[in-house]
ZADO-1210 file (C-alpha; in nm, 4 decimals, padded with zeros to 6 digits):
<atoms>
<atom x="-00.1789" y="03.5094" z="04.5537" code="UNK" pos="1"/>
<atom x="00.1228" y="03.3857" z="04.6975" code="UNK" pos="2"/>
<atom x="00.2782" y="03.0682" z="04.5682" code="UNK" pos="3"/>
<atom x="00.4833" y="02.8048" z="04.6737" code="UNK" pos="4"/>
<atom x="00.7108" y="02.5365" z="04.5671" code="UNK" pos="5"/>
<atom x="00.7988" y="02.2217" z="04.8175" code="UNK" pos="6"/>
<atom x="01.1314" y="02.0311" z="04.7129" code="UNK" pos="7"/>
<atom x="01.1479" y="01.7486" z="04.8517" code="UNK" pos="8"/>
<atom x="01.4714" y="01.5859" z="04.8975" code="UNK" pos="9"/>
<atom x="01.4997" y="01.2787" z="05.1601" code="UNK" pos="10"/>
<atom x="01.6367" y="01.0333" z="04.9320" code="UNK" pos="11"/>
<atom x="01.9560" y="00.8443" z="05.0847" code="UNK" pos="12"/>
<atom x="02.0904" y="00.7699" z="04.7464" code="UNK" pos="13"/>
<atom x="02.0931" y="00.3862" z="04.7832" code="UNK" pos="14"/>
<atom x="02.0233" y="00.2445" z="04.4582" code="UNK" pos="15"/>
<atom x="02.3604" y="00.4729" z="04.3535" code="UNK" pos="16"/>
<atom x="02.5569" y="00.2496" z="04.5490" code="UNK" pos="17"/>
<atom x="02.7952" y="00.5268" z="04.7406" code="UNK" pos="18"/>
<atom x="02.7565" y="00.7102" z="05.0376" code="UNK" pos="19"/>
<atom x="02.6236" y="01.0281" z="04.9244" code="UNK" pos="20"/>
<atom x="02.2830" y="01.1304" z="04.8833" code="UNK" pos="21"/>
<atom x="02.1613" y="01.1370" z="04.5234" code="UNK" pos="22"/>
<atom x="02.0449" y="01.4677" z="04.5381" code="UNK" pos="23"/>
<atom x="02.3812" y="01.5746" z="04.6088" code="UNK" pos="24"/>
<atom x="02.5907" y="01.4766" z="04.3619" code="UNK" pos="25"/>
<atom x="02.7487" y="01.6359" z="04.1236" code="UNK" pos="26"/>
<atom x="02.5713" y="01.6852" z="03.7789" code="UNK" pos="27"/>
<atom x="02.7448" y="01.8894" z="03.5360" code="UNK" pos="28"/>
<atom x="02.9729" y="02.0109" z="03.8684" code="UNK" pos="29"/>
<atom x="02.6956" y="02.1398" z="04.0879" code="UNK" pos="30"/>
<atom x="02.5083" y="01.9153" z="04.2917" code="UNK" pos="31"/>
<atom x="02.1478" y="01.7908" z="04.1542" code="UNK" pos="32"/>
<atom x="01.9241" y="01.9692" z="04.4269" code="UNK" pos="33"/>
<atom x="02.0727" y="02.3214" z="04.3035" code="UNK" pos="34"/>
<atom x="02.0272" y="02.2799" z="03.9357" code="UNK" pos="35"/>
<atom x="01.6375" y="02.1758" z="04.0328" code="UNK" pos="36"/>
<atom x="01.6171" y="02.4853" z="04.2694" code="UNK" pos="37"/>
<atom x="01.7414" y="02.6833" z="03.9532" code="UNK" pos="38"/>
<atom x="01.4555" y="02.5761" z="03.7169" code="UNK" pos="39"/>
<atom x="01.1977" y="02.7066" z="03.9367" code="UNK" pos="40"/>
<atom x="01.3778" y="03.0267" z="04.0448" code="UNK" pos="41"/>
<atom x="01.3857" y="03.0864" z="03.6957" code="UNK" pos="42"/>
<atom x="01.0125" y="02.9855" z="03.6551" code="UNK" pos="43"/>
<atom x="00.9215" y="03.3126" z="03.8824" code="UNK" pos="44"/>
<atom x="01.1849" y="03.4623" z="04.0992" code="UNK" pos="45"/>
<atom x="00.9123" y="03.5684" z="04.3342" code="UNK" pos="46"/>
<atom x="00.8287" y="03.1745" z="04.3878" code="UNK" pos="47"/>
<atom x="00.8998" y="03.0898" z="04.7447" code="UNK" pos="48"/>
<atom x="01.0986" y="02.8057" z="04.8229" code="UNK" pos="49"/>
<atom x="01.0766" y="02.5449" z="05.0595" code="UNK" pos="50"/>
<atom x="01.3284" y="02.2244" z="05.0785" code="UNK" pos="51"/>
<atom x="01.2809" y="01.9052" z="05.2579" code="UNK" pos="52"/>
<atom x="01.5823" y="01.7475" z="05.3993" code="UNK" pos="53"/>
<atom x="01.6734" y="01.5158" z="05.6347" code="UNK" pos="54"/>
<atom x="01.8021" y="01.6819" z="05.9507" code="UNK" pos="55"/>
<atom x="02.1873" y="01.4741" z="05.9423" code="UNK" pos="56"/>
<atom x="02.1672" y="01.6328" z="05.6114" code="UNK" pos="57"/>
<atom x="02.1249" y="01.9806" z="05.6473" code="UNK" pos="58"/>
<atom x="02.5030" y="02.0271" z="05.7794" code="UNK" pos="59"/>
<atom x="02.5911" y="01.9469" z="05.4114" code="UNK" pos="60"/>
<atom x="02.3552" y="02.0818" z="05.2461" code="UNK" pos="61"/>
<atom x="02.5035" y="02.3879" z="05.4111" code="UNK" pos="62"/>
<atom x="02.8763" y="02.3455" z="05.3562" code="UNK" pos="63"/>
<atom x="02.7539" y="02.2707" z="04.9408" code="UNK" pos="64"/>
<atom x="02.5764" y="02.6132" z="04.9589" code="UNK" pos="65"/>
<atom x="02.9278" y="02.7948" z="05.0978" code="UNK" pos="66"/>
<atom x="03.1388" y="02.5728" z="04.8006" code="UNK" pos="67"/>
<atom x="02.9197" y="02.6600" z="04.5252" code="UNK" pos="68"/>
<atom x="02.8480" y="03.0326" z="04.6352" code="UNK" pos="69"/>
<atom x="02.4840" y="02.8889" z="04.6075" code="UNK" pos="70"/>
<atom x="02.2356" y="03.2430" z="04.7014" code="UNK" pos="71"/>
<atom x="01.8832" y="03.1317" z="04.5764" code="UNK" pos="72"/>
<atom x="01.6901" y="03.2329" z="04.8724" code="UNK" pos="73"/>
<atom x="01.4608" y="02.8930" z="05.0521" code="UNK" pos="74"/>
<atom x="01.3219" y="02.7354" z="05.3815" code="UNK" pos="75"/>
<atom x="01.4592" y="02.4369" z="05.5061" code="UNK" pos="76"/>
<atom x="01.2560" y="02.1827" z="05.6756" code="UNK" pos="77"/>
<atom x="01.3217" y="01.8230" z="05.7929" code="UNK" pos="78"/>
<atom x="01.2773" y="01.5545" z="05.6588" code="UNK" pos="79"/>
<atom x="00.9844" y="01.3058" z="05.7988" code="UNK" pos="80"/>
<atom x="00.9785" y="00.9312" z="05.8169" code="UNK" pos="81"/>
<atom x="00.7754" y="00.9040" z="05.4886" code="UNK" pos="82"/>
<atom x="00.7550" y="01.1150" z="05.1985" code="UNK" pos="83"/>
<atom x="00.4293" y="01.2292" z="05.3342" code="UNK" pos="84"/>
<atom x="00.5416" y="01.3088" z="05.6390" code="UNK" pos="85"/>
<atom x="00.8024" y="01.4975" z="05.4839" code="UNK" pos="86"/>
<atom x="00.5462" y="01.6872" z="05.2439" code="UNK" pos="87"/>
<atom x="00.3077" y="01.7574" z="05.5793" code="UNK" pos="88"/>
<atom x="00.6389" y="01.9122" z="05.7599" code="UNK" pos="89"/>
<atom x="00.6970" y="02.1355" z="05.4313" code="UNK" pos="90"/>
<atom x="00.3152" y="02.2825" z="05.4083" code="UNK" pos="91"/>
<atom x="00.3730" y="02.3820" z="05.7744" code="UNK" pos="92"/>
<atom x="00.6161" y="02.6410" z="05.6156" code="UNK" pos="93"/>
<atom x="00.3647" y="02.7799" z="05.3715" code="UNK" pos="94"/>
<atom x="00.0972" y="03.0350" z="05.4578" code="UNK" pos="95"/>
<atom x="-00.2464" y="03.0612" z="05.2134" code="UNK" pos="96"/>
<atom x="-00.4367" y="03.1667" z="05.0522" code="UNK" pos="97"/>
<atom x="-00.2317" y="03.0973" z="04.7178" code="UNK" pos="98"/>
<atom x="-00.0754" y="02.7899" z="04.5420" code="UNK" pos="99"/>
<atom x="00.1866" y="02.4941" z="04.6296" code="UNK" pos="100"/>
<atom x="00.4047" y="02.2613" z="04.4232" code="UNK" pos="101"/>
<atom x="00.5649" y="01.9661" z="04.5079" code="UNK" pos="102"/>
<atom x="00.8560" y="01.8488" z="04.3496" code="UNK" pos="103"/>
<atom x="01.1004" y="01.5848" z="04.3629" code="UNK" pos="104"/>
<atom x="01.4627" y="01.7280" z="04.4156" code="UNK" pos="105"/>
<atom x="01.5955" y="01.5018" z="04.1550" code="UNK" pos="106"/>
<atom x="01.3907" y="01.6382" z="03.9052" code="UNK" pos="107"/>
<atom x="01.6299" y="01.8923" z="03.7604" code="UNK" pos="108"/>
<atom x="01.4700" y="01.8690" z="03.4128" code="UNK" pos="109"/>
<atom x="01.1408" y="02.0014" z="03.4555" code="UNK" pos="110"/>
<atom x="01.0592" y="02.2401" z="03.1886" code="UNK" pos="111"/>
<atom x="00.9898" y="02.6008" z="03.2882" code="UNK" pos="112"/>
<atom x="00.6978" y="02.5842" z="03.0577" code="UNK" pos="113"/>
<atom x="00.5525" y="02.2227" z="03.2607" code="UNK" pos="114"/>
<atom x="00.5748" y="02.3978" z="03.5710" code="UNK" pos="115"/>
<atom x="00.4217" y="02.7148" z="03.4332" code="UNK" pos="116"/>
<atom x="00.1251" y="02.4792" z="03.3079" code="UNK" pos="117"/>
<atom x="00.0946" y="02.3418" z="03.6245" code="UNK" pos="118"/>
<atom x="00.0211" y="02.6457" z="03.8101" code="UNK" pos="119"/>
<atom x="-00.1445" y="02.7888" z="03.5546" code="UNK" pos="120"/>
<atom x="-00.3850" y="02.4786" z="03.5736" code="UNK" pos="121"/>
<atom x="-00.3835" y="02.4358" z="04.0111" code="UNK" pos="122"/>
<atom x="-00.4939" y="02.8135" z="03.9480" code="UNK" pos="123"/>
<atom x="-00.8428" y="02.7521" z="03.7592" code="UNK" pos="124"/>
<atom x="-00.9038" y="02.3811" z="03.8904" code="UNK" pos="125"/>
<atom x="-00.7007" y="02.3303" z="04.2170" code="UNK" pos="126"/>
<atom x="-00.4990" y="02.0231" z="04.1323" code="UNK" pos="127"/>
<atom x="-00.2738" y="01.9640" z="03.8630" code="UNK" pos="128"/>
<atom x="-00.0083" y="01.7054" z="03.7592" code="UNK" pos="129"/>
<atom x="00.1776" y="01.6687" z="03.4654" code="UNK" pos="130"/>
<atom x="00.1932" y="01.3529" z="03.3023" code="UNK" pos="131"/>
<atom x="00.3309" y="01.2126" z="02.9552" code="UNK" pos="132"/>
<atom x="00.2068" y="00.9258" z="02.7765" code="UNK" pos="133"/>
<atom x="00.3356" y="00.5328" z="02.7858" code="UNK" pos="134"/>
<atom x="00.5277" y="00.4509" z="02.5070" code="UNK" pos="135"/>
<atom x="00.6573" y="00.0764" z="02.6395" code="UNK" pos="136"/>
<atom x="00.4449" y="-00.1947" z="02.6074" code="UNK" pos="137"/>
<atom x="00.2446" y="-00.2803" z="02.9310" code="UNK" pos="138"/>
<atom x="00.1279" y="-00.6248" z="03.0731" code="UNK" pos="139"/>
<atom x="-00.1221" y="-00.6906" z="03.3628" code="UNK" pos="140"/>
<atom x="00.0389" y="-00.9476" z="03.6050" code="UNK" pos="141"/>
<atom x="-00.2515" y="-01.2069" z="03.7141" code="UNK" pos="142"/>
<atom x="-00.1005" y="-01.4769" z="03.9383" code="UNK" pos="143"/>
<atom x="00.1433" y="-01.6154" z="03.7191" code="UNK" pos="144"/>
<atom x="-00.0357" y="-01.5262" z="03.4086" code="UNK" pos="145"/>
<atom x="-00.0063" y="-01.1938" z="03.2362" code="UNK" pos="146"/>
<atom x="-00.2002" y="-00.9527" z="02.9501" code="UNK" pos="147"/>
<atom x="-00.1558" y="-00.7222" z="02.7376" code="UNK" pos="148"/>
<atom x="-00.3373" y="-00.3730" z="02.8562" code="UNK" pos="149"/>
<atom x="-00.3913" y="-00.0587" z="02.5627" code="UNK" pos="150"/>
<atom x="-00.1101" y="00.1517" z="02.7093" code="UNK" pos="151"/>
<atom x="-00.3241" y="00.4828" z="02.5323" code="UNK" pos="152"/>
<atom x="-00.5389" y="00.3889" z="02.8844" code="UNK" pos="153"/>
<atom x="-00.2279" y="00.5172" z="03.1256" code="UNK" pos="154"/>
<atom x="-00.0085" y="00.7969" z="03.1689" code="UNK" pos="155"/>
<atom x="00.3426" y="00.8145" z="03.3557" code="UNK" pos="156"/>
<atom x="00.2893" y="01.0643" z="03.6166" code="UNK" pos="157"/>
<atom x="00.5534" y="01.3403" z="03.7133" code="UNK" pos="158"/>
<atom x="00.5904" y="01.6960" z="03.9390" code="UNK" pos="159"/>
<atom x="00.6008" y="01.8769" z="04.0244" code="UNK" pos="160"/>
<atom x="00.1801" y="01.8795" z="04.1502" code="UNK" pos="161"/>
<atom x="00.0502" y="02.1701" z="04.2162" code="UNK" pos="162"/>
<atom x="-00.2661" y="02.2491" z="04.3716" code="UNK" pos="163"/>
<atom x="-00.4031" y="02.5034" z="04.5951" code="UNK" pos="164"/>
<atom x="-00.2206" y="02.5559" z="04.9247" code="UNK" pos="165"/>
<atom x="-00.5676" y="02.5157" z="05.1667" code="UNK" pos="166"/>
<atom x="-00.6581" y="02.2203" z="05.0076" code="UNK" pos="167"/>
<atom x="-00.3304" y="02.0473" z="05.0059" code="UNK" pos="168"/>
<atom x="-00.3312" y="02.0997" z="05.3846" code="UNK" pos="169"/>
<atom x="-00.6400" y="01.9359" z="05.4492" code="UNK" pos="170"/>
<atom x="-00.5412" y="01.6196" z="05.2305" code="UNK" pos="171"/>
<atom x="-00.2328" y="01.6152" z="05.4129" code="UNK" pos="172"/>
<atom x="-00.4375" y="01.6243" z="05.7563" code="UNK" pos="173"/>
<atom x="-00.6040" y="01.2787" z="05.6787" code="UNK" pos="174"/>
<atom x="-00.3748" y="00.9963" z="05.8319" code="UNK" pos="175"/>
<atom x="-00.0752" y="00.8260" z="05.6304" code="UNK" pos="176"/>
<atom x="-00.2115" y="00.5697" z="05.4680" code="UNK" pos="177"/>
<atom x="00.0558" y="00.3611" z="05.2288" code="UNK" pos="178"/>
<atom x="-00.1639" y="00.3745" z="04.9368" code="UNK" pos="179"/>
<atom x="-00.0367" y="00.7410" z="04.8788" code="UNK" pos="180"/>
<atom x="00.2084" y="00.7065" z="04.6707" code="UNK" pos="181"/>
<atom x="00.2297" y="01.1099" z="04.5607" code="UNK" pos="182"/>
<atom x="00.0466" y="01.4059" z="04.6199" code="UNK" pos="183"/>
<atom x="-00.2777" y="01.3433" z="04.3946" code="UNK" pos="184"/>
<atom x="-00.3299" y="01.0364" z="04.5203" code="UNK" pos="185"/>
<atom x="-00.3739" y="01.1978" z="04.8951" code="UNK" pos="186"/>
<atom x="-00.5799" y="01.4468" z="04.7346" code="UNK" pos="187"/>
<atom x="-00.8239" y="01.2151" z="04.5937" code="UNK" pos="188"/>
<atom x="-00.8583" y="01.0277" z="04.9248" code="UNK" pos="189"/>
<atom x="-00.9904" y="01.3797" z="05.0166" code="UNK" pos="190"/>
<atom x="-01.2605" y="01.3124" z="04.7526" code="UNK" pos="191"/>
<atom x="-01.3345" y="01.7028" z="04.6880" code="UNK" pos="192"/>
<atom x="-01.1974" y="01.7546" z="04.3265" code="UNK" pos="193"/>
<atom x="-01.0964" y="01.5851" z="04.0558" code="UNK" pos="194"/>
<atom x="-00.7059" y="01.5600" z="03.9336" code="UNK" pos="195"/>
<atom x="-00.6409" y="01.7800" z="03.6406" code="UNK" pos="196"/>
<atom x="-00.3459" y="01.6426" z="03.3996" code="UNK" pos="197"/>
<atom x="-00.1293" y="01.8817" z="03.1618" code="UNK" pos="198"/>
<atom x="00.1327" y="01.7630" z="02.9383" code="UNK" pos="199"/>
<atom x="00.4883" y="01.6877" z="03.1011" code="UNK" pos="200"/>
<atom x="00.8436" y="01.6618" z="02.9085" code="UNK" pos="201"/>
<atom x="01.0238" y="01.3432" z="02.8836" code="UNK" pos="202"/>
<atom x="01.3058" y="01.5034" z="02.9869" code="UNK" pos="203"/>
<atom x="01.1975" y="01.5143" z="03.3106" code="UNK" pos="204"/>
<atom x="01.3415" y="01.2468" z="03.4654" code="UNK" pos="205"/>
<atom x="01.4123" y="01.1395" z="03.8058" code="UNK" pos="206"/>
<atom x="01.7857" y="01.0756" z="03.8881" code="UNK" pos="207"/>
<atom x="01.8094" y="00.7535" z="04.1483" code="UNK" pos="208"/>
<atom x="02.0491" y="00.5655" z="03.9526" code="UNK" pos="209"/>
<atom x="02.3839" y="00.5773" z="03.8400" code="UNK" pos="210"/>
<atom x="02.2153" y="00.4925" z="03.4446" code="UNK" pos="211"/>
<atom x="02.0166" y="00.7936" z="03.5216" code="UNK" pos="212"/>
<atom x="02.3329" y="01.0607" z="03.6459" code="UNK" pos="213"/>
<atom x="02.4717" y="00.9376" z="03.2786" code="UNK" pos="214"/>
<atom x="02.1755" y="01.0388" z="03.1164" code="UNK" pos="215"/>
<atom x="02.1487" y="01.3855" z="03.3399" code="UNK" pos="216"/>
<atom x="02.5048" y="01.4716" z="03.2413" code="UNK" pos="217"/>
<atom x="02.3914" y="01.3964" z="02.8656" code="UNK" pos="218"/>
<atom x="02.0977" y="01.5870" z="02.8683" code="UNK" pos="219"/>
<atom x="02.3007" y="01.9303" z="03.0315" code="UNK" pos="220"/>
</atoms>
């Protein structure tokens, strides 16, 4: 069974407040979208690669790989106007039967173990997502009037989400709707299986701010 992994990477690095796209810059000296490409190479060096990017992007991307000697073997796709746009241009890379992952490619964190998990899981139940539990206090917003809600109810979601390649490409065949908001949520719109969640790591962050490249560096 062949299997996939979808790195998607279409962010324009706004809330970082420079010019160059978050995924990018430099984290420990090598740009963020490498060190994420790494984790999963070393997941399975068989995995095969595919990486969303904005088309004005690619001619950097490309220069980075020449600078940093970068050889991990991948597709390169463009970007779409949405993230599920982007994810739909991605799958049209990847040939079933087998399994696909979705990633965000400023994720560099992910433990190889999660994303082992994850596959593991898509493997026996189709859809998998890793998730880790709330440990902030949450409040339902009512007009201007707010609750407390048991946090034990909700989990922070994370990728990468893996589930099997055939029916990822039918969820992603529906029509964009802007209630999908990540991969299992355009799976469930499907309606044909249920969303299996395994444990994340907290480590696991996403990098979009310049708080966030601070705690990257710290965590390396």
């Amino acid at each position: 069974m062949d299997k996939y992994a979808i790195i998607v990477a279409g962010g324009k690095g706004l809330r970082m407040g420079g010019d160059l796209p978050k995924q990018f810059l430099p984290l420990g000296g090598k740009p963020v979208l490498m060190r994420t490409l790494e984790v999963f190479r070393r997941y399975d060096a068989a995995l095969r690669l595919i990486v969303v990017l904005p088309r004005e992007q690619q001619p950097l991307w490309e220069r980075l790989r020449e600078e940093h000697r970068f050889e991990i073997g991948h597709l390169v796709t463009d970007g779409g106007e949405t993230r599920f746009h982007s994810v739909r241009n991605g799958l049209a890379l990847a040939k079933g039967p087998g399994l696909v992952g979705v990633h965000d490619g400023v994720r560099p964190f992910v433990d190889i173990d999660v994303i082992g998990r994850c596959y593991d899981e898509a493997a026996k139940h189709r859809a998998a997502v890793p998730v880790v539990e709330v440990v902030e206090t949450l409040r339902h917003l009512r007009g201007d009037a707010s609750q407390t809600v048991d946090r034990a109810d909700y989990r922070m979601v994370q990728t990468p989400q893996v589930f099997d390649l055939d029916l990822l490409k039918r969820a992603y065949g529906q029509a964009y709707s802007p209630r999908f908001t990540d991969d299992a949520s355009v799976v469930e719109a499907l309606g044909e299986v249920p969303i299996r969640l395994v444990p994340g790591n907290r480590e696991n962050i996403k990098i979009t701010t310049p708080f966030d490249l601070k705690v990257g560096n710290t965590l390396l």
